[in-house]
N, C-alpha and C positions, 0 to 999 in steps of 0.2 A: 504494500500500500504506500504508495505517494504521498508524503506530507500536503499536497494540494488536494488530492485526493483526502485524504484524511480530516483535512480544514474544512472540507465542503460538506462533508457527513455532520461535523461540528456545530458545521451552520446550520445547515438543515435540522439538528436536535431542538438545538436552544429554538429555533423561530417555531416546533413542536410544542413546546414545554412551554413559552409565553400562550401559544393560540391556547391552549390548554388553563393557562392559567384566566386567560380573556373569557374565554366560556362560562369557565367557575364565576368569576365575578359577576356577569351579566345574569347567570342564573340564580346567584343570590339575591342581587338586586330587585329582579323580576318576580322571585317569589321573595318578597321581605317579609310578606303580610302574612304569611303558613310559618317562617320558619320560630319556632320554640327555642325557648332557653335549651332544651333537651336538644333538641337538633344542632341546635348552635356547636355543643357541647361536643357532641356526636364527629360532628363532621368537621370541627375546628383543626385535628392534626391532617387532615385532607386536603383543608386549604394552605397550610405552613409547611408541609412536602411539595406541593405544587409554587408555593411563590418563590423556597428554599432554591427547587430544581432550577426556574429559571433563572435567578439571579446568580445563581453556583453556576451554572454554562454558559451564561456571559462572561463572567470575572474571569474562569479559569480559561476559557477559549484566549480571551483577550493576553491571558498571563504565559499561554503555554504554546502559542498559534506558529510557533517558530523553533519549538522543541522537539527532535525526534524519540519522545517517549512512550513509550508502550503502556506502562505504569498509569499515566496520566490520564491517558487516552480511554482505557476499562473503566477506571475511576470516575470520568467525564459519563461514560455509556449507564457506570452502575447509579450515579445522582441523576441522572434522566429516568431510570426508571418508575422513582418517584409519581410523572406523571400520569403512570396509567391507575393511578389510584382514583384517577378522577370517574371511573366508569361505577365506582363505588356511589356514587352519588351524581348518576343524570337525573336521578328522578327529580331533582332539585331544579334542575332547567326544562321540563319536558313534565308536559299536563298526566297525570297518572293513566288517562283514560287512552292516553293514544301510545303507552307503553306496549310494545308486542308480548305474546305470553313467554316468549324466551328471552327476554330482558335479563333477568335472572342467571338465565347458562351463556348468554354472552358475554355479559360484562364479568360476569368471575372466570373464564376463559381468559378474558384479556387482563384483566387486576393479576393473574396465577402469569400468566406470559410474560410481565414486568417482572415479577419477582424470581421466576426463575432464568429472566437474562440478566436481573439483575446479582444474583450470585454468582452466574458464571461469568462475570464481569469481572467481579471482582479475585473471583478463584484463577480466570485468565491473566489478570494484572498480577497476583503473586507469580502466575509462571514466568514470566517474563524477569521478575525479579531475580527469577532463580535460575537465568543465562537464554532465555527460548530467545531465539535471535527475533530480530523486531522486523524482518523480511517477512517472519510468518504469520504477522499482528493481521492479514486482511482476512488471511484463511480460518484464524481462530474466531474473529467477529463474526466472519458467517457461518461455520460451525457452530455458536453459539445460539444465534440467530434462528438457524434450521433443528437444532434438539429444542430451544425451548418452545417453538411454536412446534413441533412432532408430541412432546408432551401434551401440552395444553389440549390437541387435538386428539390424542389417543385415549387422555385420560376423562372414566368417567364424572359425571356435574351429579349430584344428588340433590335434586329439587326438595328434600322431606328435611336437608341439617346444615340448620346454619351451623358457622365454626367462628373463631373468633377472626377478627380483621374483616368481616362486615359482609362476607360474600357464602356463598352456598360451598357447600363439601364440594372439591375437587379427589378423585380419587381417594387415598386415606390421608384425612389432617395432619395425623401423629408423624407417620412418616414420610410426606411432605417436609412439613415444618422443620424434622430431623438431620433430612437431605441440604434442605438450602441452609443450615445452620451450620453443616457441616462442610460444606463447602467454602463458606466463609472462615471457618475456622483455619482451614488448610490455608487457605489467601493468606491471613495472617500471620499463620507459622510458614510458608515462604519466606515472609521478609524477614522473620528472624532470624532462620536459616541463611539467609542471603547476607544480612548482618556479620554474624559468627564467621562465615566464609569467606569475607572481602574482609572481615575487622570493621569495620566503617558502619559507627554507630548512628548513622543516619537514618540505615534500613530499619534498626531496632527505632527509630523514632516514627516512621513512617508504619511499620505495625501497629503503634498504639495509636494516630490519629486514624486508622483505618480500622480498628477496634471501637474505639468513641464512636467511627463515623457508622459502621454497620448497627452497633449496640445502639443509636440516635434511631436509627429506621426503625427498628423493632419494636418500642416503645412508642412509637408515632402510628407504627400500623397496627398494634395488635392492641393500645389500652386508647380509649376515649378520657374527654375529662380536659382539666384545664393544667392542672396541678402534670401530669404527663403528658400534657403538651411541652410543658415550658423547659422537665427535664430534659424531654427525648431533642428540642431545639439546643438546648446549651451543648449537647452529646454532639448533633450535626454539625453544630457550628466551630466548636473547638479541634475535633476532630479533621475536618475539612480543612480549616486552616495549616494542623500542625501537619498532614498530606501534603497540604500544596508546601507550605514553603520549605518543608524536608527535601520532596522530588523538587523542587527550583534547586536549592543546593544540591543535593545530589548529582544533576549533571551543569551545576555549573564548575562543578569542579573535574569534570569527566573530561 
């Protein structure tokens, strides 16, 4: 993949994640008059993953648009994934009556499709860490790309159980949950590994803003509430920073 090549998928995300986030607000706005303190509540970390994503894919585009990083680049695809959380909540822009009866298996299709490119986003960016030459950054993007929509699509929707994170049972919650958890976990222990192996405690610094920054998502998606809103924000936001400007030093010393 082409760093021009590369920059233009960049672009193409972020101008995703704002329309996305335009939608949310216009369907707030449009329905102000239905929505409840409870709803409010509800759907509050939905819209702070969604303003998070785009603001984070502007900044970090703007900061990294001239860096051949692999690392950066997953990092960038996994805070975009945030915004398919928005399918969690059309019924917010969209009059209930003209909802289709599969509203339901669609939109947890595509909410389950973010989350699991968004793991292997980040389980992709530790390999990299840990020497995959950055020739093979486009193959891995669509590899990723083609398993998590093969998932989404093979795995069965149970219309009869909600799970937590707002959407209907895909396949089994338990070990879902366990896979993408695990995955990230490996991402993680990458950079340590990659640490302990170059010595260069940068990678160990970029493990733990990559710990913060996954541990921020997961309390954003899976607990409602104000009080875990504002944790799982401080988690994305300290996190993200101490990412980026670790991977800036890291190859600016390269």
């Amino acid at each position: 993949m082409t760093l021009r090549l590369r920059n233009f998928i960049l672009i193409l995300i972020a101008l995703i994640s704002i329309t996305g986030l335009t939608l949310l607000i216009f369907g707030i706005f449009d329905n102000m008059t239905l929505i409840t303190d409870e709803i409010l509540s509800a759907h509050m970390p939905i819209a702070i993953q969604l303003l998070f994503s785009s603001i984070a894919c502007i900044i970090i585009f703007s900061t990294f648009r001239n860096t051949a990083s692999a690392e950066i680049f997953f990092f960038y695809i996994f805070i975009f994934t945030f915004s398919f959380d928005i399918f969690k909540i059309v019924i917010l822009m969209l009059p209930e009556a003209s909802l289709p009866f599969s509203y339901g298996m669609i939109t947890t299709r595509l909410v389950y499709f973010g989350r699991f490119l968004g793991a292997m986003a980040l389980f992709s960016s530790g390999l990299f860490s840990s020497g995959l030459e950055y020739q093979r950054m486009g193959l891995v993007f669509s590899v990723s790309i083609v398993l998590s929509g093969a998932l989404v699509w093979l795995l069965p929707v149970d219309i009869s159980s909600s799970v937590p994170g707002q959407t209907w049972e895909l396949g089994n919650f338990l070990e879902i949950a366990i896979a993408i958890g695990v995955l990230k976990l490996i991402a993680i222990l990458n950079f340590v590994i990659a640490g302990l192996k170059n010595e260069n405690h940068e990678y160990l610094l970029i493990a733990v803003g990559l710990f913060l920054t996954a541990s921020g998502r997961e309390i954003l998606y899976y607990i409602p509430g104000y009080i875990a809103s504002a944790v799982g924000v401080l988690l994305l936001l300290s996190g993200t920073v101490i990412f980026g400007l670790r991977t800036h030093q890291l190859y600016l010393w390269e």
